[in-house]
N, C-alpha and C positions, 0 to 999 in steps of 0.2 A: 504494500500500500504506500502511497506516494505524500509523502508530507510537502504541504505547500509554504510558500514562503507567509510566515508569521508578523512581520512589521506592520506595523501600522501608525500612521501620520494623525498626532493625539486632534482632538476638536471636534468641535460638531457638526457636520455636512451643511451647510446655510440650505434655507429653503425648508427644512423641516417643517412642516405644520405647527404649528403651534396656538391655533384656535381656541378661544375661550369653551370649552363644551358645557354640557345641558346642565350643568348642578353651577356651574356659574365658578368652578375651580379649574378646569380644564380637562380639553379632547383627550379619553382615552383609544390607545391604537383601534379598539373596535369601533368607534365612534366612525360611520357614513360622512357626515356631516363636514370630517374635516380633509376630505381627500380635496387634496392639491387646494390650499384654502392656504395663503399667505397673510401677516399683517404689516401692515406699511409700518416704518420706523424702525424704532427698537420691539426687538420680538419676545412677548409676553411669555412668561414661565407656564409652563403646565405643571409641574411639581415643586410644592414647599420646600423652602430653603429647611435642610435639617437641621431640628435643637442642637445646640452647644452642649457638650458633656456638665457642664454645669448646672444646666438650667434642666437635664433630661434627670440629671442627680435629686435636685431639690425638688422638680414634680413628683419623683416616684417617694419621696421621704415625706410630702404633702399628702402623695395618695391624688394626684390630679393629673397622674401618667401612670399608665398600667403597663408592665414588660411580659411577652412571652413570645413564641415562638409561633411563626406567622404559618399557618396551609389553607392552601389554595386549591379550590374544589377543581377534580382534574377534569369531570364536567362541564362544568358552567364556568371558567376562568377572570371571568371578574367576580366571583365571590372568594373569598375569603375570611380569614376564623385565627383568633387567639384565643386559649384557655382563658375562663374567668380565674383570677384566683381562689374566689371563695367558694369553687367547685358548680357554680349557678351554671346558666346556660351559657356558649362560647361567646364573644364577643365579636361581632360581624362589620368586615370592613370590605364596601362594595365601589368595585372598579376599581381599575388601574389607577386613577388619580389618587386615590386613598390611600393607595398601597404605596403609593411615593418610591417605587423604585425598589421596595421590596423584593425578594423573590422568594420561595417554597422552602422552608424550612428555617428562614433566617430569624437570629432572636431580633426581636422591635421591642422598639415602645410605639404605645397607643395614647391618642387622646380622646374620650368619650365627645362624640358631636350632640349638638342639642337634643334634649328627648324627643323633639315635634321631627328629628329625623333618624329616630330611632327604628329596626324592622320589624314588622307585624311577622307574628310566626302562628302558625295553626299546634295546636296544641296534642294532635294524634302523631305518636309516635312511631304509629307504622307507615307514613310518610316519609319517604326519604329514598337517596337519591343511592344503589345499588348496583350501580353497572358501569361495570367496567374500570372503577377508580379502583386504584393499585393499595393505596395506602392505609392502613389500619395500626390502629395504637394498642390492641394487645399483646399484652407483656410474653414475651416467650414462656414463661412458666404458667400462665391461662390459655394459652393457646400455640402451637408448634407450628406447622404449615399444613394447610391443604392442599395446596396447588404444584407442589414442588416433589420430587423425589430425586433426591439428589443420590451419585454415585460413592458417594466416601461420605465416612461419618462427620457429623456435626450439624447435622439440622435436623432432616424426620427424627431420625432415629436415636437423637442425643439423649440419654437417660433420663440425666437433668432436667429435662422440660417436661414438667408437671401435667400436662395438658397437648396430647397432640393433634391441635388443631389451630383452624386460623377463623376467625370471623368472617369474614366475606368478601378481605382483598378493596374495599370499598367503604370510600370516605360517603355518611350521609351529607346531604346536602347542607346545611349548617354543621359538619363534622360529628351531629351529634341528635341524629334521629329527629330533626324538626326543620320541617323545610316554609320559605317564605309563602305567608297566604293572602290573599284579595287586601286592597288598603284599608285603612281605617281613614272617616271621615277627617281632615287634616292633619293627616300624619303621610308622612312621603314616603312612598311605597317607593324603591329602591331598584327591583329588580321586574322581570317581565310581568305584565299585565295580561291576567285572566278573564274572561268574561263573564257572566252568571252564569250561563249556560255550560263553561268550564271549557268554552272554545280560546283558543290563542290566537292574539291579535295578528300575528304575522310568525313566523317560523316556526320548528321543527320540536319533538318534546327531549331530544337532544341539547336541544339550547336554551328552550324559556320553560319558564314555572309551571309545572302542571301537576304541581303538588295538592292542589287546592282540592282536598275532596269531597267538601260535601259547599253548596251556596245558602249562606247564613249574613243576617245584621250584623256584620264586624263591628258596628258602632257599639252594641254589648257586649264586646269582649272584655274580659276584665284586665287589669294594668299590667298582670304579670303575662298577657300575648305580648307582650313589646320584649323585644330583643335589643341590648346595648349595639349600637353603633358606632367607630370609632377612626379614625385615622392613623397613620402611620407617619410619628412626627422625629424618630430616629430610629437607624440599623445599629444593633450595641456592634451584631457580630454576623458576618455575613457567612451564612454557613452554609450555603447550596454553593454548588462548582464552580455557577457561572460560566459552565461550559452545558450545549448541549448539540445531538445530532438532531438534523432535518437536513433539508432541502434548499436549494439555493435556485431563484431566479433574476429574471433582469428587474430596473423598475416599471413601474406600466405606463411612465411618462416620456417617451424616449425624448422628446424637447426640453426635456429639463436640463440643469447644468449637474443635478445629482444621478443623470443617466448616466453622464460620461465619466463617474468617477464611483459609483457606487451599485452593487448588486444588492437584495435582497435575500437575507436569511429568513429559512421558514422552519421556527424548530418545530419537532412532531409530538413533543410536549409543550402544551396550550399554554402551560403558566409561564411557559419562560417568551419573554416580548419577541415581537421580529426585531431583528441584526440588521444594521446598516455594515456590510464587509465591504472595502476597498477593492477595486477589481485587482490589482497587482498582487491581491491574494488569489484571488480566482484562477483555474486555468488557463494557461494560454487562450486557448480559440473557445471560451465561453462565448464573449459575447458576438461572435459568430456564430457561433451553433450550442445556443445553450440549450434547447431541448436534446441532444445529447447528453445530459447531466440531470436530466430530468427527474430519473429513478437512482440516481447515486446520491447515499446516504453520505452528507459530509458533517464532522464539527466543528463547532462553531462557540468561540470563548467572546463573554462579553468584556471590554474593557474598557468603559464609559458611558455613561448614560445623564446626559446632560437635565436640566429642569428644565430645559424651551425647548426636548426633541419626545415626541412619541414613540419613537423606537431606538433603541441601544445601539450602539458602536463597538465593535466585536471585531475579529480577525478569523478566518482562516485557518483551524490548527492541522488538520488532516480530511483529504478524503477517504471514507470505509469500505467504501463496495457497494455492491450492489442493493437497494435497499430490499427485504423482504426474505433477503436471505440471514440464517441464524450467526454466523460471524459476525457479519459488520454489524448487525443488529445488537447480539450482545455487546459488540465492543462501546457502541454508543450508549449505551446504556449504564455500563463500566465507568465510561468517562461522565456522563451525566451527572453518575452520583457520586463522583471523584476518588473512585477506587482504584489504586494503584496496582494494575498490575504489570507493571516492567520488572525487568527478570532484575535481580539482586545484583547488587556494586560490587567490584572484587575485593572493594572494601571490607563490605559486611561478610563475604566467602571467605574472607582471610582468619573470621573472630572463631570462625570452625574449627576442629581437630583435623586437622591434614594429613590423607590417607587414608580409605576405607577398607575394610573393616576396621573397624577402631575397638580397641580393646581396653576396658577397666583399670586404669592404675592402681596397682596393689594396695599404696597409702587411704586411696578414697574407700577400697572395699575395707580395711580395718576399720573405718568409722561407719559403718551402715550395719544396722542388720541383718546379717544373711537369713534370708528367705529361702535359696536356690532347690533346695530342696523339699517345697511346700512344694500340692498341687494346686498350682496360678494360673489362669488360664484367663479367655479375652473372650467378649462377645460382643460381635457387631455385625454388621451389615456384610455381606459374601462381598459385596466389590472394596471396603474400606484397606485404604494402606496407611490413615497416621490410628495406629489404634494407642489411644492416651489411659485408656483405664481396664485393671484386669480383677479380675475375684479370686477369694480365695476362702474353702471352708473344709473345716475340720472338727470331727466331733471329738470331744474331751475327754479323758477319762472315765470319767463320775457316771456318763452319759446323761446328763444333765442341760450338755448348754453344748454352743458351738465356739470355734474359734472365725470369726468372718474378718477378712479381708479386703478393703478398698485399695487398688495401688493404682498410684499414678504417675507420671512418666515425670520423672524429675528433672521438668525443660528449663528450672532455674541455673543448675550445673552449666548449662549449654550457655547460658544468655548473659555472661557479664555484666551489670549494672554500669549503665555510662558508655556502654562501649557499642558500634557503629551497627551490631547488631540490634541492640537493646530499644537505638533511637527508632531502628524501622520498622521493629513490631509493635515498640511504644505508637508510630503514628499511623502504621495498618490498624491494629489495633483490634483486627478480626479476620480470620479466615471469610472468603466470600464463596459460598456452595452454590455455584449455578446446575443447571439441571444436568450439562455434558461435563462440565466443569470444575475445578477449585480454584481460584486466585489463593493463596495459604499466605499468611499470615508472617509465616517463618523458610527459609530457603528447605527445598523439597531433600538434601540429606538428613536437616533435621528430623524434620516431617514424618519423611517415611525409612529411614532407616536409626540416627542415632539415639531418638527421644522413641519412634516405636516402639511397642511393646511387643514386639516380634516374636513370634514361637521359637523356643529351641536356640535362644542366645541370652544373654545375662543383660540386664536393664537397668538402672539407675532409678528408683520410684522413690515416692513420699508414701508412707502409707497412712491408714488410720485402720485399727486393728478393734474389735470390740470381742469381746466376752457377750455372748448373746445365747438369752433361752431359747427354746422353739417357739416361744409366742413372743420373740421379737422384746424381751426385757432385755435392756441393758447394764451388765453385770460390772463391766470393767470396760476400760478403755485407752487407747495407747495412741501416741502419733510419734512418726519417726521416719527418718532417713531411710531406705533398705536396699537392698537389691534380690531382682526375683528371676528369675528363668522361666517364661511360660511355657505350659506344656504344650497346649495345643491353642488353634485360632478357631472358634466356634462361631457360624452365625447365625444370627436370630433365627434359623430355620434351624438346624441343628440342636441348639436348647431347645427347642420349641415342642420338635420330635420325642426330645430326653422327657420335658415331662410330660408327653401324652402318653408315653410308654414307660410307664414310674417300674413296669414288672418286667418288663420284657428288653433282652439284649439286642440291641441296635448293631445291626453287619456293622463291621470294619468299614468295608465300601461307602458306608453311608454317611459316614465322618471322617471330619481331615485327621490327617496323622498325628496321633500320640507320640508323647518321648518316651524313651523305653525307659525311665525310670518310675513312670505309671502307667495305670491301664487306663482303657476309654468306661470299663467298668465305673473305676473310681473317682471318674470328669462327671459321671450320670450319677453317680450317689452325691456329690458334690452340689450340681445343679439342682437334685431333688430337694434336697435338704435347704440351698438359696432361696429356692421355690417356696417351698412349705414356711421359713420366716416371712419371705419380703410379702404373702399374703396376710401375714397375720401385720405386718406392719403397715400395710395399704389398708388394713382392715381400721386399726388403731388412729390411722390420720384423718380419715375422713368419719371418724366418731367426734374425734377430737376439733372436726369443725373446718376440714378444707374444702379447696371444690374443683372440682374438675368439669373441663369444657367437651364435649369426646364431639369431633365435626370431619366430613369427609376429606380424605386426604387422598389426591392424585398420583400414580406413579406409572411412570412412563416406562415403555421398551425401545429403545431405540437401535435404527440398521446400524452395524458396526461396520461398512463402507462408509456411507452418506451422513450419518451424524442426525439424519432428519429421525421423525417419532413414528414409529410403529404401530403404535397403540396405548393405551392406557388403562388402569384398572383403581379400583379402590384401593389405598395402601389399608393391611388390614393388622391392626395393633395386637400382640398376642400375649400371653404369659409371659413371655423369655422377653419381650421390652419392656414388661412391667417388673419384669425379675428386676434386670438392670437399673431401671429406673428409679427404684425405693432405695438400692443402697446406693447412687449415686447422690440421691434429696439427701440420705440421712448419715453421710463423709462432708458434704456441702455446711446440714447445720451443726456437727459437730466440730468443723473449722471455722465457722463463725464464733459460735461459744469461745472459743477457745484463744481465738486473735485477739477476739473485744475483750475478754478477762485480761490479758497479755496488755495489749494497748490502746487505752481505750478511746484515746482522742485520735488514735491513727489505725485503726481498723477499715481496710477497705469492702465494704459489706452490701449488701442488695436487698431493697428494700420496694415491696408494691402498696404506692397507697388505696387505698378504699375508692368504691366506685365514684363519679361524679353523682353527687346527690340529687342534682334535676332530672338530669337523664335517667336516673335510677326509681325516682317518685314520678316522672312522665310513664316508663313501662310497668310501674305498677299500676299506672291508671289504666293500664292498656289492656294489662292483663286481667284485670277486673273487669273491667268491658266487655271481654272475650269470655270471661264465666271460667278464666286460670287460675286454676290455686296454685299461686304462688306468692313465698314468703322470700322477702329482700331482707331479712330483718341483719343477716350476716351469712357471709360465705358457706357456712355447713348449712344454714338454712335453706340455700340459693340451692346448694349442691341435694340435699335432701329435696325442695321439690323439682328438682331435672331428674333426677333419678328412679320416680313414680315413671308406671309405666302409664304409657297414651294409647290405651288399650292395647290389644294381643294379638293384631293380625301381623300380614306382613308388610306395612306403613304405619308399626310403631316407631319406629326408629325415625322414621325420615322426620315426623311429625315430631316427637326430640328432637330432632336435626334444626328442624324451621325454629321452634322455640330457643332451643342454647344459643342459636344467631342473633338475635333480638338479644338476648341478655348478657353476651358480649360483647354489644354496643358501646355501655356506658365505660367497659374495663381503662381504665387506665396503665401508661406504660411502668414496668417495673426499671428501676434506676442503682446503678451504681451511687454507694455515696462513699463521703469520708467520715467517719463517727465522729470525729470532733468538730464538723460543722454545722449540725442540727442538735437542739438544745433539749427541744422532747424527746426523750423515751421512744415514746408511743409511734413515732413516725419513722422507727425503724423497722415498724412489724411488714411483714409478706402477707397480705391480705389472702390472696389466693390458697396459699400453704397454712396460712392461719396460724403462724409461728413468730415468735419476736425477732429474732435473729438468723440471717440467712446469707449467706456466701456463693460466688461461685469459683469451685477449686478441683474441680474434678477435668477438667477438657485444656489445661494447659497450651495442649500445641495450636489448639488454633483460636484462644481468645489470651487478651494480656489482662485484663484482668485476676485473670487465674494465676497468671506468673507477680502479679503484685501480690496475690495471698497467697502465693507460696514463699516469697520471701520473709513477710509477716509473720508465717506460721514456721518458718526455719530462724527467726529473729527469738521468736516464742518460746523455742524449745533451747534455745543457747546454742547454735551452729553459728550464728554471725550475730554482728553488734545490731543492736536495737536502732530501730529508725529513727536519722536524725533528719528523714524531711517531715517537711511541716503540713498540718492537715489541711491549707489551702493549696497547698501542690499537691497533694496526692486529689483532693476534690478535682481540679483541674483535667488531670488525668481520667481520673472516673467521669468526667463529661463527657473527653475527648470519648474516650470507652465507650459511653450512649449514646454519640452521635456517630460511632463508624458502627453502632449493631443498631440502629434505626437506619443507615442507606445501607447496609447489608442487605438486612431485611428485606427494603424495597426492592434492591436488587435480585433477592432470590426470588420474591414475589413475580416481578415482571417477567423472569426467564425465565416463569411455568407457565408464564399468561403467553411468553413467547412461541414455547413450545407446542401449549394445547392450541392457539390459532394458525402453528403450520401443520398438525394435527388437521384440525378441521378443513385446511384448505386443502391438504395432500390425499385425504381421507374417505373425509365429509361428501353430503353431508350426513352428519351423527343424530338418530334420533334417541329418545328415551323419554320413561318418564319424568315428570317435573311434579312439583309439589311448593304451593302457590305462598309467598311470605311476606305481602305486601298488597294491597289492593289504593292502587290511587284514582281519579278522575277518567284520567282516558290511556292507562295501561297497568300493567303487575308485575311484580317481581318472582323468580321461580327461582328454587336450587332445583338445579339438575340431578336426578335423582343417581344414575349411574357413573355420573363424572365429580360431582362434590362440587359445581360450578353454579356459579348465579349468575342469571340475565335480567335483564327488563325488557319484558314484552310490551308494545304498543300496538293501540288499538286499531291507530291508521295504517300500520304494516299487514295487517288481518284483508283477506275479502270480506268485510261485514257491511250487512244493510244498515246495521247501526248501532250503537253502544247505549249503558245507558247506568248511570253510578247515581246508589244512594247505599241509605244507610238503613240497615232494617235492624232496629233495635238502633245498639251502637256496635253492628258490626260493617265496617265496608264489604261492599257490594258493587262487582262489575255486570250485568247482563249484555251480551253479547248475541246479537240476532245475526247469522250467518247470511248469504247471498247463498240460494241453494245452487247445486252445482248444474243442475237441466229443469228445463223450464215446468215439468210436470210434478217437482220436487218443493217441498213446503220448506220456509225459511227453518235452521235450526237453531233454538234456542239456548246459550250455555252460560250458567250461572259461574262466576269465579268469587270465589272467599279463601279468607287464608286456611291454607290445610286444604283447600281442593287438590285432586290430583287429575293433572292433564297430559297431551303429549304434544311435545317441541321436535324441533326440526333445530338445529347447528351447523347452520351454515357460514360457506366464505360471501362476505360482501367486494363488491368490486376495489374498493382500497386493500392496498397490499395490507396483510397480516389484521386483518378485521371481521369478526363474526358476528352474527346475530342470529337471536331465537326467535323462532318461527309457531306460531301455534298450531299445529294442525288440525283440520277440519273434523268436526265429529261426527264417527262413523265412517270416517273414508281411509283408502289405505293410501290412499297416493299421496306426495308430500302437497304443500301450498304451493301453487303459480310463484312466481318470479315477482312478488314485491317488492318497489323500490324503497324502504324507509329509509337510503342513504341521507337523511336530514343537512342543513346546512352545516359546514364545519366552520372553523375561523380562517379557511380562504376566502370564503362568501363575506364575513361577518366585515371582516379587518382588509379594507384596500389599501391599497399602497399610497 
């Protein structure tokens, strides 16, 4: 791939538009209104000059500037959303002009705009905007991935993660299950205008409001419909890339003097603005034959964005390829969310042990524990090569209790504090698991051979050792240095076998190779035995008040020529990842215990707060509505009522499915902290786990977290001096931490949205059942019932004589009158409510890598005609 030349000549292209727009602050890029629209003189700002560090200081110690962290509905891109602090509903800040130069993830401060322009919101919380947005704020330990199946461990199948599932990939339309409704008599309605009838004034239900679902007196809504409004009056810290892929054209004025010096950037994510790039970046003969560049995905970095231009000034960094294919595609992607994956500096290859195989120096095995002759062994995924954590269990004398085993790859040995490796995992900061892929964290000898826990060689571990009964009582407990020799590499299909077959000897053939100083006999009494605790200890944590999310999870086959998706199936979670999973939770809270006793003001620890309590008192109005019992009252309550079954057929589960979606709405993200910079107690607990104290220290090679509390917990034990940095640099750190495993995240997220939409293009199209989890005005939302996937149907995508949305009771209600298929045929009538179950169609739409679901006709087997509901995009919207 060709990297283009990167310079660029600083300033703002003259001629920019810069028109006063419709709220009287200024044109943003979508705005009609200001194509090719100059002002004579000096040219008028479109964005506020931003606060002085000063003055953004002494509002937030007033309380007359709010700060958080800015998302951008990936939807509807002139809305956007900051957390309230005091957990209420998000704070809405509409259009580009508001946003002042913001972009998608950046921290801001806000200033509340008057309340007469505050946003009317509808108060049904199963309104909301479900398709297609990537982004979701459940905490890893509430919820794992659905959409992803990744080859090497550290995401599906990470022990660690409490919950595997993912909410729905999709931000609601106010981030937070309440989307904009009809205006209120003098109050300025913000965003598109609905009409009573629930028809839209002009465009597509892809771009304007059509959340509204029932027509009611707004003027009797009571105060708390009003939604804070606010502006964006400083960036503390710009933390999106400011890089992204799209597309590059000419401009559409070629008389202009900005034809002859400037192309147009078009990224293919909506929130990041169009690019003003200099042609001396562009190709040679662009602007000769730019539709040859048409479908080539390039990137594109912003690097100024004046207050008198609507659109950003940007460079050129590379072109990708071809768009629509999975490389360049991921690679844009990679760089969007400013993940690094350039191969390691000979720098950081040099902090390595030179010469492989590398073998144990005698001095370091005198300080460890020898293990080598326990049976240790590993279990993970059949394709994993960094395996970080192995078991170990042994029944005691007395036969009373067991001896259990946590070990983990001791990647602190490897990683010198201060030194050129330390700085590049400190600022990767996470392994990145795409679906064909790893970007890792740490250079691939570490990875997959020196910190591995490889069968049949001697390894370098931390362990945590416990004394344990058969009912999971903990008797003693030990943590320490060790070294262990696994015997064999088991994967979760292999345990899985071992306990469904607790009597019966498992062929040789049917497992990987034991070391001859055990048998596979004594690997299956071993796993029986994990088994029979970690159920009595899953048994004891969700008595004790936890909760788990359980939501479909996707996993892919892919050709091992082509790299393209095969197919796809439910990933389906068994004993042997539940095995793994309890003692990897219960080495995690017994190294938190144990740092924070140690140091308590420098404890690097992971804490999830409690749900947002509007969002959380909106779904229980909802579910009261709906005639659900359910109790918000805390986590085990949550988890006790998900856990009743939704009757006994076989659309129990999905019908759980739709419900746990809805109630991991309100979840909040779990955060890295430093203990010595939060003053409460209380706000160190893991909501989700229902525990005070919680850690993660088990997955070392591919998060740095882990290697921060393994130093901690090697400080703890008297192996090194105790830490003399200080608890706002280690917080620092722990941000950096939550902000590379939040664009990880999105990262893994979009490369299973990438893969299942070259799926349905190569495939498709995919039908299956659906099961209905949303009913709005004129469409519904559906999980997919064989794929774990949610769409949004719409009603003018349908051949229907005609729709027709109320509320009977207080349940939403779509009625659908069919166009029969031959003229001797009676209209067919289909009622949709949530928890209906219908049949979709997953099809490719004519934009590269873009699906949609299709309803099909009831009672027909053929799929639906060729509807166009390709809606307007922001080509249409935003002219040049």
């Amino acid at each position: 791939m060709s990297h283009l030349d990167c310079r660029l000549n600083p300033g703002t292209p003259r001629g920019v538009s810069s028109v006063v727009g419709p709220h009287g602050v200024g044109a943003s890029p979508g705005d009609k209104k200001s194509k090719n629209k100059s002002v004579r003189g000096k040219k008028k700002s479109i964005f506020e000059t931003y606060m002085s560090k000063e003055d953004v200081s002494e509002g937030l110690k007033r309380g007359t500037l709010i700060q958080g962290v800015l998302r951008i509905n990936p939807k509807k891109f002139h809305e956007a959303f900051i957390p309230s602090p005091d957990g209420d509903r998000d704070i809405f800040i509409d259009g580009v002009v508001a946003r002042n130069r913001a972009l998608n993830g950046d921290l801001v401060v806000v200033k509340l705009l008057p309340e007469e322009r505050w946003q009317v919101i509808k108060p049904e919380s199963c309104d909301r905007e479900t398709d297609g947005a990537y982004e979701s704020d459940a905490p890893e330990e509430l919820c794992g991935s659905r959409l992803l199946q990744r080859p090497l461990k550290g995401y599906n199948d990470s022990p660690d993660v409490i919950i595997e599932a993912q909410f729905d990939d999709s931000d609601s339309e106010d981030g937070h299950g309440n989307t904009p409704s009809v205006p209120v008599d003098g109050v300025k309605k913000l965003s598109g205008w609905v009409h009573e009838k629930g028809k839209e004034d002009a465009g597509t239900p892809g771009t304007k409001d059509e959340s509204t679902s029932v027509a009611q007196d707004t003027r009797a809504l009571p105060e708390k419909s009003l939604q804070r409004s606010a502006k964006v009056v400083h960036i503390v810290e710009k933390k999106h890339s400011r890089a992204a892929a799209g597309f590059l054209k000419p401009l559409a004025d070629r008389n202009s003097e900005l034809f002859k010096k400037y192309a147009l950037f078009s990224p293919s994510d909506h929130r990041v603005p169009r690019i003003y790039v200099p042609l001396k970046d562009c190709p040679q003969d662009f602007v000769t034959r730019p539709k040859d560049y048409a479908d080539t995905l390039f990137v594109c970095r912003i690097v100024d964005w004046k207050e008198d231009s609507n659109f950003a000034l940007g460079h050129l960094a590379k072109s990708l390829g071809q768009a629509g294919e999975i490389e360049p595609e991921t690679e844009g992607i990679l760089t969007e969310y400013g993940v690094d994956f350039s191969d390691f500096s000979a720098e950081v290859l040099e902090c390595l042990p030179q010469g492989l195989p590398w073998t144990i120096p005698p001095e370091e095995l005198s300080k460890r524990r020898d293990l080598r002759k326990d049976c240790v062994f590993t279990i993970d995924p059949s394709t994993a090569r960094d395996l970080d954590d192995a078991l170990s269990c042994k029944p005691l004398a007395d036969g009373n209790a067991y001896e259990v085993g946590v070990h983990i790859a001791d990647v602190s040995y490897f990683v010198p504090e201060e030194s050129d490796l330390d700085k590049v995992a400190a600022e990767r900061a996470t392994s990145v698991y795409l679906v064909q892929k790893v970007v890792p964290m740490l250079p691939r000898p570490l990875c997959e051979e020196l910190c591995s826990l490889n069968p049949m060689t001697d390894k370098l571990t931390f362990s945590v050792i416990w004394t344990l009964t058969p009912e999971g009582k903990i008797l003693d407990e030990w943590f320490g240095r060790t070294v262990i020799r696994s015997c064999t590499k088991l994967s979760y299909e292999h345990a899985q076998s071992m306990i469904e077959s607790p009597t019966e000897r498992i062929p040789g053939t049917e497992l990987p190779p034991v070391s001859p100083e055990h048998s596979s006999d004594e690997v299956h009494q071993a796993v029986l035995s994990l088994h029979r605790i970690a159920k009595e200890l899953r048994k004891q944590r969700f008595s004790d008040g936890a909760l788990r999310l359980d939501q479909l999870k996707l996993a892919f086959t892919l050709d091992h020529e082509t790299g393209l998706p095969q197919g796809c199936h439910i990933y389906e979670y068994q004993d042997s990842n539940k095995l793994v999973e309890e003692f990897m939770l219960l080495a995690n809270m017994a190294v938190a215990h144990k740092i924070y006793r140690a140091f308590p003001e420098r404890a690097v620890l992971r804490r999830h707060p409690p749900p947002q309590t509007k969002m959380l008192s909106d779904l229980q109005e909802f579910c009261d509505q709906m005639g659900l019992p359910m109790d918000f009252s805390s986590a085990g309550a949550l988890n006790k009522s998900l856990t009743k079954l939704f009757g006994n057929d076989e659309y129990s589960l999905a019908r759980k499915e739709v419900l746990t979606n809805m109630c991991s709405r309100p979840m909040q993200m779990a955060q890295y902290f430093c203990s010595g910079v939060l003053q409460d107690q209380e706000q160190f607990r893991h909501y989700a786990l229902n525990v005070p104290l919680y850690t993660h220290f088990t997955s070392p090679i591919r998060r740095f977290a882990d290697i921060m509390v393994h130093r901690l917990l090697a400080a703890a034990l008297g192996y090194k001096e105790p830490p003399g940095v200080e608890p706002d640099a280690l917080q620092k750190q722990a941000d950096h931490c939550n902000d590379r495993r939040m664009a990880s995240k999105r990262v893994q997220e979009l490369s299973a949205s990438l893969f299942f939409a070259v799926l349905v293009k190569e495939t498709g199209p995919l039908e299956s059942e659906a099961m209905v989890l949303g009913v709005l005005n004129q469409a519904f939302d559906v999980l997919v019932l064989r794929y774990g996937v949610q769409k949004r149907i719409y009603c003018n995508a349908l051949p229907l004589r005609s729709h027709h949305f109320q509320k009977v009771g207080k349940k939403p209600e779509l009625m659908l009158v069919w166009e029969p298929e031959t003229l001797e045929q009676e209209p067919v009538q289909q009622v949709i409510t949530i928890f209906s179950l219908v049949e979709v169609v997953l099809r490719a739409e004519t934009a590269a890598l873009k699906y949609s679901a299709i309803l099909k006709h009831p009672g027909t087997e053929g799929l639906p005609g060729p509807q166009d509901r390709e809606g307007r995009d922001r080509e249409d919207e935003q002219e040049d």
